[in-house]
N, C-alpha and C positions, 0 to 999 in steps of 0.2 A: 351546368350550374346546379342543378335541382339534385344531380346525382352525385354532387361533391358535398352539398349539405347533407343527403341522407349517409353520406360515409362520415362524415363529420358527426354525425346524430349519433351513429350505430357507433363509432367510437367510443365515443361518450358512455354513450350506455352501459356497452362492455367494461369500460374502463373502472365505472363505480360498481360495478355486480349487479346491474338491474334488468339485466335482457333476460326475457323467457329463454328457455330450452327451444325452440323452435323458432331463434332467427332468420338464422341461414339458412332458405331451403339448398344450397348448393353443397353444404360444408355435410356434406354425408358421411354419419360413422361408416366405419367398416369395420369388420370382425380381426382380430389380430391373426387369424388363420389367412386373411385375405388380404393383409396386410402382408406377412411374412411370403405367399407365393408372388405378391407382384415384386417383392426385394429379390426372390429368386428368377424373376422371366427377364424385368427390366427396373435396375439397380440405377443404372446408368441414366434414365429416361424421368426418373424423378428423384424427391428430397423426404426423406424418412425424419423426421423430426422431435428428438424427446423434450417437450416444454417444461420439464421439470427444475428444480434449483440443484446446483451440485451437488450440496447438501442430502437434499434424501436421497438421491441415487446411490451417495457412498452406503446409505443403511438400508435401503431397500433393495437394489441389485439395479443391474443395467443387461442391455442384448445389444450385442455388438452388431447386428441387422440396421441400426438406425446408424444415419450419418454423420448427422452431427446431436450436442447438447444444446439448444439455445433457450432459457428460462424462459417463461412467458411473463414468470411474478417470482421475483425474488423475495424470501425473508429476509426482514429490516428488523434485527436484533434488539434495536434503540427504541420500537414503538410496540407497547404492548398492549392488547385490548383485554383489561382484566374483568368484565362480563364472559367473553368466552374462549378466557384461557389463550388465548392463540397469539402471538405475533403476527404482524401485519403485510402484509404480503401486496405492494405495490407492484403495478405495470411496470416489464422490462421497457422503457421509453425507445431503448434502440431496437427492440424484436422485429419489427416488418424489416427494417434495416440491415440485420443480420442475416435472416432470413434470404434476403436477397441478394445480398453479399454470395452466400452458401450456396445458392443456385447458381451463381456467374461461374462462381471456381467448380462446376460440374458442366460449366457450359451451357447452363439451361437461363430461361427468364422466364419470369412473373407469369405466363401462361404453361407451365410443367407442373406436374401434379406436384404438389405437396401434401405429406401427409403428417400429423400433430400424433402426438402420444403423452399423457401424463398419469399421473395414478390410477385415476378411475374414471375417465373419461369425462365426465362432466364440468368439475370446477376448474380446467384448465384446459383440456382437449380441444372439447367444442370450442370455447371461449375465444380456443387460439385459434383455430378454424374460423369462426365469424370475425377477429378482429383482422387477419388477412386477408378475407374477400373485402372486406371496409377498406381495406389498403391498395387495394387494385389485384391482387392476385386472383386468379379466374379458375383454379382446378385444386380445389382445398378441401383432403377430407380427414378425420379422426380417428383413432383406433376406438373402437365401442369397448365400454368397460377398460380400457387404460391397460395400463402396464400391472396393476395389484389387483385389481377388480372388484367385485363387490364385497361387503360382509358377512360373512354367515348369521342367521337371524337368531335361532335359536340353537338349545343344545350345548355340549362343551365347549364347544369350538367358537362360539357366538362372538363377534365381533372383531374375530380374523377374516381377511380380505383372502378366503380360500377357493372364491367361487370365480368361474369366468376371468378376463383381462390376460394379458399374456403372458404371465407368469404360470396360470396355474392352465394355459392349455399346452401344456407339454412343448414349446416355442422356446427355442437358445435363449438362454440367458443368464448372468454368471451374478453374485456376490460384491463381486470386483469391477469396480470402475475403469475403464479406458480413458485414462487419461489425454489420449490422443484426439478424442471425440469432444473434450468439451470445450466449449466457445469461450475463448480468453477475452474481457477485454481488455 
């Protein structure tokens, strides 16, 4: 019981944006170098997963290393937050859902690694990472620094994602979307 309310809690929490960086001690980045060798040892043995919205993958690029697309937070065109610019970006409510769907049709369940990838590892990686051990999943970790990685701070270049993440560590990945990867519902 105690440990259905703390998955209920950490839900929660996730859900509104209010968990520290250091929920999950289980949901452990990994470096996309160490992501990409266990896609090459054992493919077959876990779920490679980019939590991104179709959306920017078509403008940012995709690596055909991950298995499937399944969003964590989709943008909601219809709710704008005019303080900071952005549209709204609610929880995929079916995500654990899909998620384990995707591991059945590989033969796997809820205890086989999974592993999250989003732009920059933090505002959707991790996120996705603690909301699946909330779910019962037991071997959940994230790509560090994500698929774009971080910003360059200063200098010309300044505020291009040219540092780190697995685009810019020399790791497959193409412009073009695999439309066969992403999660229809």
């Amino acid at each position: 019981m105690e440990k259905n309310v703390k998955a209920i809690i950490l839900s929660l929490l996730i859900m509104f944006g209010i968990t520290s960086h250091a929920t999950a001690k289980d949901a452990l980045s990994v470096t996309p170098q160490a992501v990409w060798d266990m896609v090459q040892e054992d493919a077959e043995e876990m779920l490679f997963v980019d939590v991104r919205d179709p959306v920017e993958i078509m403008f940012v690029g995709f690596t055909d290393a991950v298995d499937i697309n399944i969003p964590f937070r989709t943008v909601k065109r219809t709710q704008f937050n005019e303080e900071k610019a952005v549209f709204a970006m609610p929880l995929n409510p079916d995500f654990a859902r899909d998620i384990e769907e995707a591991l059945k049709a590989k033969g796997l369940d809820k205890n086989a690694l999974v592993v999250t990838m989003c732009r920059s590892g933090s505002a959707r990686g991790k996120p996705s990472a603690d909301y699946l051990l909330s779910q019962g999943f037991t071997n959940v970790k994230y790509v560090d620094h994500g698929f774009q990685g971080d910003k360059i701070e200063d200098g010309e270049r300044e505020g291009f994602r040219l540092k780190n993440g697995w685009q810019n560590s020399g790791l497959p990945w193409s412009s073009k979307i695999n439309p066969s990867k992403i999660n229809k519902p």
